[in-house]
PDB file of N, CA, C, O and CB in Angstrom:
ATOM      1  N   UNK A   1       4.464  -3.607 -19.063  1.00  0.00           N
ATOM      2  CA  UNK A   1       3.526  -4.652 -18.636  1.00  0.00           C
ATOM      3  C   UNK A   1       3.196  -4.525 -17.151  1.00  0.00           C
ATOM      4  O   UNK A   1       3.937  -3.953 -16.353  1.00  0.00           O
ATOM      5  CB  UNK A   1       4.109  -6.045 -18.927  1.00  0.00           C
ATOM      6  N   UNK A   2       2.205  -5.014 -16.882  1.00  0.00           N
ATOM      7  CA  UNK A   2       1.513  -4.798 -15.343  1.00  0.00           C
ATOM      8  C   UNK A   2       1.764  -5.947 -15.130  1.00  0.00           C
ATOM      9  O   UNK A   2       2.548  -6.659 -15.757  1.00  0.00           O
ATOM     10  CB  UNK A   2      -0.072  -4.364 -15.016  1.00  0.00           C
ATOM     11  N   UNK A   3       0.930  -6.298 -13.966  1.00  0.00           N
ATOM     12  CA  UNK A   3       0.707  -7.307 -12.987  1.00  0.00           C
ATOM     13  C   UNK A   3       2.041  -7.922 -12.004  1.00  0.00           C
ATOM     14  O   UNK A   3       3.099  -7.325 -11.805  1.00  0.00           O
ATOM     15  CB  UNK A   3       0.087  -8.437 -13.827  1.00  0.00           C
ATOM     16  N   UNK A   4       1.618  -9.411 -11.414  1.00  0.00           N
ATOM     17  CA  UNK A   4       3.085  -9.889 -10.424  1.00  0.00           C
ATOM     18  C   UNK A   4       4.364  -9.367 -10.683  1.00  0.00           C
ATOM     19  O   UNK A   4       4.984  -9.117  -9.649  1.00  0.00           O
ATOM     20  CB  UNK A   4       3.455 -11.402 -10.522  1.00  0.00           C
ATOM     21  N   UNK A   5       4.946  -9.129 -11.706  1.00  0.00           N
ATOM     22  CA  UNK A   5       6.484  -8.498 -11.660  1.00  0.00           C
ATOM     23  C   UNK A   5       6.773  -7.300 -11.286  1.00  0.00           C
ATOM     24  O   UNK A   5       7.725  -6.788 -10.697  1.00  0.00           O
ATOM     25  CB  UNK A   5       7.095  -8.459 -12.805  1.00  0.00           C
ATOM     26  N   UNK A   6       5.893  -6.969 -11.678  1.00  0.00           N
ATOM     27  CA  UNK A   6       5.653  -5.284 -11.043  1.00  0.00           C
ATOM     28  C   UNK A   6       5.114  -4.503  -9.994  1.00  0.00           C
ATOM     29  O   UNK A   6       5.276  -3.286  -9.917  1.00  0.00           O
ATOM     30  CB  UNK A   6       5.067  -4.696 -11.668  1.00  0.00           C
ATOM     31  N   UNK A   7       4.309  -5.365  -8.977  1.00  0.00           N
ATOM     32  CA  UNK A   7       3.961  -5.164  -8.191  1.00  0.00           C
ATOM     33  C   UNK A   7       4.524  -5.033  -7.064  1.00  0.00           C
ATOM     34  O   UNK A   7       3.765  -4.845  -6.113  1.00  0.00           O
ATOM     35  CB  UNK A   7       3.387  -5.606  -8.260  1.00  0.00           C
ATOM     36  N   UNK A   8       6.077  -5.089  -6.784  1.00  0.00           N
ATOM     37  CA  UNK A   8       6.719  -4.607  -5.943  1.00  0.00           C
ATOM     38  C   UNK A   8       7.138  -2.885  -6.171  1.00  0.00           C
ATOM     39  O   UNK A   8       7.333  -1.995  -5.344  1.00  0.00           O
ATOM     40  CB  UNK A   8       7.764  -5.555  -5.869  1.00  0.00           C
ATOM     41  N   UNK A   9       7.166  -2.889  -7.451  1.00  0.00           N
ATOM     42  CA  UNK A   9       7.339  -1.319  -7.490  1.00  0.00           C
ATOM     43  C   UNK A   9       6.719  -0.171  -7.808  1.00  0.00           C
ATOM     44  O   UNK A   9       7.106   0.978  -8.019  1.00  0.00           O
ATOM     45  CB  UNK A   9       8.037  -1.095  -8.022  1.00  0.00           C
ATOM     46  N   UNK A  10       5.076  -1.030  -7.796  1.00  0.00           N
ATOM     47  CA  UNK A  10       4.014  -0.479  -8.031  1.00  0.00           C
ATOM     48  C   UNK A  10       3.562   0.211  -6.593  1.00  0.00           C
ATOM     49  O   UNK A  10       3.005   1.296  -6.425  1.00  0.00           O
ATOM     50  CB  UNK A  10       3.099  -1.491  -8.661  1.00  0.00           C
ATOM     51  N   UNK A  11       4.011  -0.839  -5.540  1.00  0.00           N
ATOM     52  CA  UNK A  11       3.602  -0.930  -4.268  1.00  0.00           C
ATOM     53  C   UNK A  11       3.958   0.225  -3.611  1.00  0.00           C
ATOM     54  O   UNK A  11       3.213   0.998  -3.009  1.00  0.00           O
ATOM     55  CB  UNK A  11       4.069  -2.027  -3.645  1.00  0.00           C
ATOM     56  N   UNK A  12       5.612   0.314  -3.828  1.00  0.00           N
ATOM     57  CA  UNK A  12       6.793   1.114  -3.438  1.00  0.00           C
ATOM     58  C   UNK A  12       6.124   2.721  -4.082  1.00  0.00           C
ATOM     59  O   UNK A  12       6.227   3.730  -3.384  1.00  0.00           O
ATOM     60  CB  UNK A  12       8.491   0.409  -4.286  1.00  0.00           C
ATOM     61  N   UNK A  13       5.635   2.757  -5.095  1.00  0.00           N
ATOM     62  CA  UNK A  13       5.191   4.012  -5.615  1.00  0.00           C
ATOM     63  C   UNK A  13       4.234   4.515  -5.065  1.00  0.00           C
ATOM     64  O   UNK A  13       4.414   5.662  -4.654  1.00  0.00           O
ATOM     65  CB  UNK A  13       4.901   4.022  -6.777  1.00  0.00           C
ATOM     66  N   UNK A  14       3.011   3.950  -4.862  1.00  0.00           N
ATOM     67  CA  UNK A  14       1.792   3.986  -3.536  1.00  0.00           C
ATOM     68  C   UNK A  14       2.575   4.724  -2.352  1.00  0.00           C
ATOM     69  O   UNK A  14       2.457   5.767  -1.710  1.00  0.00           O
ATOM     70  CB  UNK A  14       1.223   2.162  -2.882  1.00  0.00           C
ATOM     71  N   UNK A  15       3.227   3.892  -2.394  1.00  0.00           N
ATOM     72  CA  UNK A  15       3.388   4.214  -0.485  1.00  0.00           C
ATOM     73  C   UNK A  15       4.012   5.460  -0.477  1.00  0.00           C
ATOM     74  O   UNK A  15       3.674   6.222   0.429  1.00  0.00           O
ATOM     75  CB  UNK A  15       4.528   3.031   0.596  1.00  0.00           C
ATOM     76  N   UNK A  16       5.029   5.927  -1.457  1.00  0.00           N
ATOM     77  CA  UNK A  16       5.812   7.466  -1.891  1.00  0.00           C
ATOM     78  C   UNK A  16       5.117   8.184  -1.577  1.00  0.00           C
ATOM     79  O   UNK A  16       5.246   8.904  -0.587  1.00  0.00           O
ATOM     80  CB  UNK A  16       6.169   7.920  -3.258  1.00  0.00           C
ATOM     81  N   UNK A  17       3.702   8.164  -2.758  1.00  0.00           N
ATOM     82  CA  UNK A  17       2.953   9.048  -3.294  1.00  0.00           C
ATOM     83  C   UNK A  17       2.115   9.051  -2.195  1.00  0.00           C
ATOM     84  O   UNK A  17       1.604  10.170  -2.243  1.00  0.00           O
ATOM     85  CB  UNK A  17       2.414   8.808  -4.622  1.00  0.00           C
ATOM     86  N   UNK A  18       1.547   8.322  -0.983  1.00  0.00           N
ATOM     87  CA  UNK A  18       0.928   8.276  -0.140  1.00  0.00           C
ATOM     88  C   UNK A  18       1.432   9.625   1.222  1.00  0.00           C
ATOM     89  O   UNK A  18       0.848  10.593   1.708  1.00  0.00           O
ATOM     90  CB  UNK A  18       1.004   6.781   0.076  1.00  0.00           C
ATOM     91  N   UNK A  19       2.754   9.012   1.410  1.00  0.00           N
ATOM     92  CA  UNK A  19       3.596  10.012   2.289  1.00  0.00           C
ATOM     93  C   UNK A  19       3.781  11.292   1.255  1.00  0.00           C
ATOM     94  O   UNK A  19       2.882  12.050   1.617  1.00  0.00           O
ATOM     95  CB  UNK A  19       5.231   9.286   2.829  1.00  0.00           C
ATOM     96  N   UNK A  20       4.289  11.758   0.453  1.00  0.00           N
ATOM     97  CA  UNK A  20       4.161  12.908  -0.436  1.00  0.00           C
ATOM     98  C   UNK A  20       3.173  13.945   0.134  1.00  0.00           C
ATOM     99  O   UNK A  20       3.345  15.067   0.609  1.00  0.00           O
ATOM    100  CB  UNK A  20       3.703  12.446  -1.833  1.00  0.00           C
ATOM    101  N   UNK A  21       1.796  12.986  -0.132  1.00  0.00           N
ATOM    102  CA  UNK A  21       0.430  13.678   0.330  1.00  0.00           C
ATOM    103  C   UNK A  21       0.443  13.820   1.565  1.00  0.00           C
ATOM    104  O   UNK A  21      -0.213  14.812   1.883  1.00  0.00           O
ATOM    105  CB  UNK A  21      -0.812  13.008   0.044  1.00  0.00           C
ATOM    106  N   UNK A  22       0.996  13.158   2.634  1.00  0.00           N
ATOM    107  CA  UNK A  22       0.459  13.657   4.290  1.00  0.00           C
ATOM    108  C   UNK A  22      -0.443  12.490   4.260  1.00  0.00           C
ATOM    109  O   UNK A  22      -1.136  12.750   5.243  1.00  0.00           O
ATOM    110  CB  UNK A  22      -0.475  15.452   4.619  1.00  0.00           C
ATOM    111  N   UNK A  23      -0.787  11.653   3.908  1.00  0.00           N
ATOM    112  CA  UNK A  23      -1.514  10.710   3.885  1.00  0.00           C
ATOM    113  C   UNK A  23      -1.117   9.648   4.935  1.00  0.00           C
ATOM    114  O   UNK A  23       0.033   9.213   4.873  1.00  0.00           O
ATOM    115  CB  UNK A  23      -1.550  10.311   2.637  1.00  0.00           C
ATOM    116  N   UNK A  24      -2.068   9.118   6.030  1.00  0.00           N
ATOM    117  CA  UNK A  24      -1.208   8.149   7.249  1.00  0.00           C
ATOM    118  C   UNK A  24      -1.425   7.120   6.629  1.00  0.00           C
ATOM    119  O   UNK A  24      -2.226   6.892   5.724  1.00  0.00           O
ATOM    120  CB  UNK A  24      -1.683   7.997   8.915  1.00  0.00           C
ATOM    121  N   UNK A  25      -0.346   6.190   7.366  1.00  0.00           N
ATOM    122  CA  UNK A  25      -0.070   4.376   7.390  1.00  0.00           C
ATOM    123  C   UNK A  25      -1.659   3.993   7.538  1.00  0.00           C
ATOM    124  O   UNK A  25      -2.412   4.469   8.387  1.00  0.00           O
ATOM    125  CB  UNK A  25       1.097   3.600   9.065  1.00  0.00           C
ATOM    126  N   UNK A  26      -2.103   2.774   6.263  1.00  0.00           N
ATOM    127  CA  UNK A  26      -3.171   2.332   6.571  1.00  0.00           C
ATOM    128  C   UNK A  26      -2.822   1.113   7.348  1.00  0.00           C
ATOM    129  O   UNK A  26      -1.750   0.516   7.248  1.00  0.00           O
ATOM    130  CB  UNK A  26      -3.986   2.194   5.478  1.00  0.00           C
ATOM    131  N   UNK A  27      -3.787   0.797   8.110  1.00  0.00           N
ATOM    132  CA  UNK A  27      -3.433  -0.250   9.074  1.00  0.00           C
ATOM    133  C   UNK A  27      -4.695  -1.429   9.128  1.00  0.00           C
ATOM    134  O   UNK A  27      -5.907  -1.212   9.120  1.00  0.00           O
ATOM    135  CB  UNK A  27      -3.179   0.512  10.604  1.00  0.00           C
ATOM    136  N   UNK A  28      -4.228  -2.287   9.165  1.00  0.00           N
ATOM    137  CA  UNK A  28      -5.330  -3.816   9.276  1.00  0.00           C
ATOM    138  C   UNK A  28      -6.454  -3.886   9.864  1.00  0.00           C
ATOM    139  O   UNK A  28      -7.287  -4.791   9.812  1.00  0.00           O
ATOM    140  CB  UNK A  28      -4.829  -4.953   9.978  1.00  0.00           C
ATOM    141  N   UNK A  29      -6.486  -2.342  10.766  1.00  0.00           N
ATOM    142  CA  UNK A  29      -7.214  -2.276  11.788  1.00  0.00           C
ATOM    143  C   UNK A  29      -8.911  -1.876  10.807  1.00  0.00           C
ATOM    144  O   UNK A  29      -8.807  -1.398   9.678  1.00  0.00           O
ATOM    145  CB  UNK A  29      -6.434  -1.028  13.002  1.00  0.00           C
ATOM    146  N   UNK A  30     -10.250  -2.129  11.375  1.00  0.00           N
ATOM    147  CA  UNK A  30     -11.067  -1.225  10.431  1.00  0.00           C
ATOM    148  C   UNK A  30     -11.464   0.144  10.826  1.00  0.00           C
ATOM    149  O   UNK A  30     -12.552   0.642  10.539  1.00  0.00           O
ATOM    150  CB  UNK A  30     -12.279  -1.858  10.124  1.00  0.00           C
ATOM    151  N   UNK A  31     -10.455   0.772  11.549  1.00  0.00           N
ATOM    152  CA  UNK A  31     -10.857   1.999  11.628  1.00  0.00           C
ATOM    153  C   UNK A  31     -10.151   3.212  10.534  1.00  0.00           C
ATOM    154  O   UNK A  31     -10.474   4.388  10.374  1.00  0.00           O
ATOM    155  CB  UNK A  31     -10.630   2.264  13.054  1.00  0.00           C
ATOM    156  N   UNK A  32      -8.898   2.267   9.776  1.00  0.00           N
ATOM    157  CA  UNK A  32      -8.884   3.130   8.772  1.00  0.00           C
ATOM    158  C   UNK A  32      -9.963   2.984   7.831  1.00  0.00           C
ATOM    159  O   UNK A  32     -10.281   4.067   7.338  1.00  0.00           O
ATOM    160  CB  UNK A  32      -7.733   3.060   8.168  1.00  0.00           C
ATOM    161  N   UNK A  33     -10.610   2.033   7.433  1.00  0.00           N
ATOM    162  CA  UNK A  33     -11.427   1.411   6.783  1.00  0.00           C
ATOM    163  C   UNK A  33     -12.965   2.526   6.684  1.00  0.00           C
ATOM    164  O   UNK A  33     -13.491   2.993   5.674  1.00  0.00           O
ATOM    165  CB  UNK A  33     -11.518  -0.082   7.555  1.00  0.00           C
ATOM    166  N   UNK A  34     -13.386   2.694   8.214  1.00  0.00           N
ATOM    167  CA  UNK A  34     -14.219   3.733   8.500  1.00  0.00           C
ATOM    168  C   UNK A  34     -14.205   5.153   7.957  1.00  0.00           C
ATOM    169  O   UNK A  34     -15.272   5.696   7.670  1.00  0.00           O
ATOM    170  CB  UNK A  34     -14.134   3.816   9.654  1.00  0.00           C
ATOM    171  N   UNK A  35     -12.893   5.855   7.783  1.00  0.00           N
ATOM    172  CA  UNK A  35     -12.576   7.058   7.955  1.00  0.00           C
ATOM    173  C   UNK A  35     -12.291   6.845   6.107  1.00  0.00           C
ATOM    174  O   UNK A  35     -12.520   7.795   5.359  1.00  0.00           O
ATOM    175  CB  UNK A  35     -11.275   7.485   9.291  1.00  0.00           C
ATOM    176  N   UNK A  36     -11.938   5.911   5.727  1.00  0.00           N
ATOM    177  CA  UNK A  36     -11.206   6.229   4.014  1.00  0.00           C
ATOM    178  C   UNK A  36     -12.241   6.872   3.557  1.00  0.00           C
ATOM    179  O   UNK A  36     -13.398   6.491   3.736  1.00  0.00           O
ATOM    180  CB  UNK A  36     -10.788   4.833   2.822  1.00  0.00           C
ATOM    181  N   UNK A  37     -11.833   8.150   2.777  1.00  0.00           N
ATOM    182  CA  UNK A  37     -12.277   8.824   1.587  1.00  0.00           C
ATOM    183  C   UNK A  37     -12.855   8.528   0.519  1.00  0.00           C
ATOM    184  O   UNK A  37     -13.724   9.056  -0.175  1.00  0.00           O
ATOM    185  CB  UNK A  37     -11.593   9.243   1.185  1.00  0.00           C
ATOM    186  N   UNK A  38     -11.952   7.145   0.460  1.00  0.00           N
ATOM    187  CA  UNK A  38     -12.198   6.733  -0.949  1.00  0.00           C
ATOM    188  C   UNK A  38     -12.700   5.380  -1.098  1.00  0.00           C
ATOM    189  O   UNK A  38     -12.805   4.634  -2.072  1.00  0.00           O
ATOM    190  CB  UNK A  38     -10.991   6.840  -1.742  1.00  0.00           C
ATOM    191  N   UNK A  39     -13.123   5.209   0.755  1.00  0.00           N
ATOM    192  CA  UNK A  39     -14.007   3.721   0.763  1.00  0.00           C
ATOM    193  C   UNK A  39     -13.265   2.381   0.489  1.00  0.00           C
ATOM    194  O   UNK A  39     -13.774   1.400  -0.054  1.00  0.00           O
ATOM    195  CB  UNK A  39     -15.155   3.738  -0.419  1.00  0.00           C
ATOM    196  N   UNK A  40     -12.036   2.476   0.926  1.00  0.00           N
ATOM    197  CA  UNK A  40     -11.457   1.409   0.638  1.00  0.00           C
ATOM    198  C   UNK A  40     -11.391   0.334   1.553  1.00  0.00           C
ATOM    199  O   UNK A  40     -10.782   0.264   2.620  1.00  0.00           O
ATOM    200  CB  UNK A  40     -10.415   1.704   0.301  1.00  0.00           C
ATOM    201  N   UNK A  41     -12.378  -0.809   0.760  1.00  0.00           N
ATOM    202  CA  UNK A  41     -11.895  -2.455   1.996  1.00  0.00           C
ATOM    203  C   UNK A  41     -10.740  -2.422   2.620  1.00  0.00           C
ATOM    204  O   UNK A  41      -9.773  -1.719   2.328  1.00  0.00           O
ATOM    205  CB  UNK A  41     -11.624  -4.063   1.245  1.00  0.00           C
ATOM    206  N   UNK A  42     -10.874  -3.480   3.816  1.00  0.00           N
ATOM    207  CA  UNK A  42     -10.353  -3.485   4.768  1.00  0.00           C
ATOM    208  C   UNK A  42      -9.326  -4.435   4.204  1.00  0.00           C
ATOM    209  O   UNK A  42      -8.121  -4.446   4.455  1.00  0.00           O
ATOM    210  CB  UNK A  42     -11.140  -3.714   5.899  1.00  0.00           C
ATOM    211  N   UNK A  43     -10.071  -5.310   3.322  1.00  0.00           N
ATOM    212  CA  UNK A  43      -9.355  -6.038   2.604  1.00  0.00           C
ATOM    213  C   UNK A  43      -8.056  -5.862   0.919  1.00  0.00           C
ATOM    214  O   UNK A  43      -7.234  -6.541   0.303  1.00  0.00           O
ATOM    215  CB  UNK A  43     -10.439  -6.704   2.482  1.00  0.00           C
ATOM    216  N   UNK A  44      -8.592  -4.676   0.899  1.00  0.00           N
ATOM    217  CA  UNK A  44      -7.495  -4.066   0.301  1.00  0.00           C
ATOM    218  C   UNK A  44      -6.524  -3.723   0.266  1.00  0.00           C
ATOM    219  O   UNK A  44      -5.564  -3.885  -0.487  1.00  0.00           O
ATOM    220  CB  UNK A  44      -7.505  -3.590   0.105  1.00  0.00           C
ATOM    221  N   UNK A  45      -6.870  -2.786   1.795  1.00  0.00           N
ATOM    222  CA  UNK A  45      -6.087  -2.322   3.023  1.00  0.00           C
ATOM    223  C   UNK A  45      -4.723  -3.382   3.061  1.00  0.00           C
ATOM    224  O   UNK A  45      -3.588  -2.999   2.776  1.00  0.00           O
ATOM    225  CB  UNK A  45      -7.149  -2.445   4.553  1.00  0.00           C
ATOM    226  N   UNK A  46      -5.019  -4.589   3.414  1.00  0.00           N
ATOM    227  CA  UNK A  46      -4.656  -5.728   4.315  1.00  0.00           C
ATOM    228  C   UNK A  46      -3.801  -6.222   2.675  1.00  0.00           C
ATOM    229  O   UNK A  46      -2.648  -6.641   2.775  1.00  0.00           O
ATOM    230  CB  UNK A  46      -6.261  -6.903   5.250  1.00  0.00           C
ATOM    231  N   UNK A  47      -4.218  -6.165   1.757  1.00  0.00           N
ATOM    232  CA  UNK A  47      -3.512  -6.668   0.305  1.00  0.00           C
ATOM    233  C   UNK A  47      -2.305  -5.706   0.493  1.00  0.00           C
ATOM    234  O   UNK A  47      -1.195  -6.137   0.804  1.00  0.00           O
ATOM    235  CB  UNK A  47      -4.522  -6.375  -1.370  1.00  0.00           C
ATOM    236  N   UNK A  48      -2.532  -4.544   0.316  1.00  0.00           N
ATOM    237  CA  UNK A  48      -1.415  -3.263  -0.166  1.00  0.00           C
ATOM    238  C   UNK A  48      -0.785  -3.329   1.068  1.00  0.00           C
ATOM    239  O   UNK A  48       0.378  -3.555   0.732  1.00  0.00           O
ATOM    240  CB  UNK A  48      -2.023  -1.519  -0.594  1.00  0.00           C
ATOM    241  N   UNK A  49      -0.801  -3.274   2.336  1.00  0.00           N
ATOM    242  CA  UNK A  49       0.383  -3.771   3.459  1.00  0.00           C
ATOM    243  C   UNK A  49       1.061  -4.754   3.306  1.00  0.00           C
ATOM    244  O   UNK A  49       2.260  -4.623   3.551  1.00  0.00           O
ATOM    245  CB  UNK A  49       0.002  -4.071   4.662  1.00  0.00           C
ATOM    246  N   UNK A  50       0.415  -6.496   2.712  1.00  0.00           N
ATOM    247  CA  UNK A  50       1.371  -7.366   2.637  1.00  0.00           C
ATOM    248  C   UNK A  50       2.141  -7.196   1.361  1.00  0.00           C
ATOM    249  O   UNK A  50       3.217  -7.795   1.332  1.00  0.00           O
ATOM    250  CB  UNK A  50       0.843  -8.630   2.800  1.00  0.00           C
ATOM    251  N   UNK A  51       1.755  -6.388   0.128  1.00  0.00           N
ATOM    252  CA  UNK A  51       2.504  -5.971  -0.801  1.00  0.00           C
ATOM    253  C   UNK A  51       4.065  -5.177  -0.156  1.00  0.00           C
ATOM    254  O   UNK A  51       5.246  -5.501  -0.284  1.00  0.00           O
ATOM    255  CB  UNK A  51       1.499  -5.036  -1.644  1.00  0.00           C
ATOM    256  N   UNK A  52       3.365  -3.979   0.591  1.00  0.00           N
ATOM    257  CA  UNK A  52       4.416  -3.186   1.089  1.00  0.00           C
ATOM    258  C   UNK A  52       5.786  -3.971   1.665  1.00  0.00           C
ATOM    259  O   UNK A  52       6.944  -3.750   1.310  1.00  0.00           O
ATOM    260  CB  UNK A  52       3.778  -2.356   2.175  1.00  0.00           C
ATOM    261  N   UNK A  53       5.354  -4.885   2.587  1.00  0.00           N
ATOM    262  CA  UNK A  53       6.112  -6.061   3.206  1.00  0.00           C
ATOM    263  C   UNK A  53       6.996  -6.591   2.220  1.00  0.00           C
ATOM    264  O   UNK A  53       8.204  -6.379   2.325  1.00  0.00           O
ATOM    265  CB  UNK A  53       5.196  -7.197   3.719  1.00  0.00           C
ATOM    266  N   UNK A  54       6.488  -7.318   1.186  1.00  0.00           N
ATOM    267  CA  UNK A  54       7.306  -7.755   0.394  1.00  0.00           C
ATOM    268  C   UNK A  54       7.912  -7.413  -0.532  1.00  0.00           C
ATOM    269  O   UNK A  54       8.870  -8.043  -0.981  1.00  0.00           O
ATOM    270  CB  UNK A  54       7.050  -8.350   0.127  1.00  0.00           C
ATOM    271  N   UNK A  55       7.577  -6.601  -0.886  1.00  0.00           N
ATOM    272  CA  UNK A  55       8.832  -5.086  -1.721  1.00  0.00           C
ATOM    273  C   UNK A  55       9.769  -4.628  -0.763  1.00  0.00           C
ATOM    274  O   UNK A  55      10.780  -4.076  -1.197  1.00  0.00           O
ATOM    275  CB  UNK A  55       7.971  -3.318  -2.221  1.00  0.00           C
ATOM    276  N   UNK A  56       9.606  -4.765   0.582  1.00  0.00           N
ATOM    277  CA  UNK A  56      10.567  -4.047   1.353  1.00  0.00           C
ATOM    278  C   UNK A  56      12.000  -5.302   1.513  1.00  0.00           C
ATOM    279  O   UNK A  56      13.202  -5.132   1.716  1.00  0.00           O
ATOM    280  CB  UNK A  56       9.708  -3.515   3.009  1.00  0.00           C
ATOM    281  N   UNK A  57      11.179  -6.525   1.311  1.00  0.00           N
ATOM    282  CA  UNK A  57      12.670  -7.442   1.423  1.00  0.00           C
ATOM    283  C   UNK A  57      13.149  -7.930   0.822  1.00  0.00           C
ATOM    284  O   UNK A  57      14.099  -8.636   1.160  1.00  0.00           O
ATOM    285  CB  UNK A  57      12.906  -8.253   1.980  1.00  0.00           C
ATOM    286  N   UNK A  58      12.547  -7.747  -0.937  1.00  0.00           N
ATOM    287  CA  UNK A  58      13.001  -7.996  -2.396  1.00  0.00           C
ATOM    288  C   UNK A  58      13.060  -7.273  -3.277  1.00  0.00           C
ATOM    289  O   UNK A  58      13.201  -7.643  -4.442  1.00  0.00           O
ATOM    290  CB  UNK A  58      12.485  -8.711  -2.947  1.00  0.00           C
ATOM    291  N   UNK A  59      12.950  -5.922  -2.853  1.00  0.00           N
ATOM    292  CA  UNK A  59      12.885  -4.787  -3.913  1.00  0.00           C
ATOM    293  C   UNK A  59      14.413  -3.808  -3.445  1.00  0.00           C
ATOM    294  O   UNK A  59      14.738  -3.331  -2.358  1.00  0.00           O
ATOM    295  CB  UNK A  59      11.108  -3.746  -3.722  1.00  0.00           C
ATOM    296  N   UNK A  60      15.099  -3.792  -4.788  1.00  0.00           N
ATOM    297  CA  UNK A  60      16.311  -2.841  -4.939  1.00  0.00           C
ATOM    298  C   UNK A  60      15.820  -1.061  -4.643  1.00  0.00           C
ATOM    299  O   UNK A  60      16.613  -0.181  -4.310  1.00  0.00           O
ATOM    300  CB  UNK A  60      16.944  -3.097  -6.714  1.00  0.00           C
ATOM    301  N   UNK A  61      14.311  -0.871  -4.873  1.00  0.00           N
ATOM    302  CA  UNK A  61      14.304   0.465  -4.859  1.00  0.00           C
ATOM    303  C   UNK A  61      13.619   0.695  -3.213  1.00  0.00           C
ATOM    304  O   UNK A  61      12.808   0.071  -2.529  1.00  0.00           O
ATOM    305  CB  UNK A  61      13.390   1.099  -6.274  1.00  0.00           C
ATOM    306  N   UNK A  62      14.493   2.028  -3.022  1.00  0.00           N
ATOM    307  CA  UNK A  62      14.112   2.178  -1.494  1.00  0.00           C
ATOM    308  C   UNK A  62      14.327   3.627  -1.543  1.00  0.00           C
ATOM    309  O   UNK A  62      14.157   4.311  -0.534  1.00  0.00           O
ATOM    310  CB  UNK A  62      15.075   1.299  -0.258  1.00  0.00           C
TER     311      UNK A  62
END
């Protein structure tokens, strides 16, 4: 099943698979926003960081 329960280790998998690739820290700022590949809101951006945040201080996997 998807959604809220899983989204801490959905998050945690992103961010792996992000560093894996060489891929940098997106940041709140909109200049990652400018440069994304794949056109991603700023506001997305700003979702998947406060995700990251909160998997990092309730999530067993690290």
């Amino acid at each position: 099943p998807q959604g809220r329960p899983e989204a801490a280790r959905r998050a945690i998998s992103m961010l792996r698979k992000m560093d894996e690739l060489g891929f940098g820290n997106c940041t709140n700022h909109t200049e990652c926003e400018a440069v994304c590949p794949k056109e991603i809101s700023i506001s997305n951006i700003a979702r998947f960081n406060r995700e990251i945040i909160k998997a990092s201080f309730g999530s067993r996997e690290k």
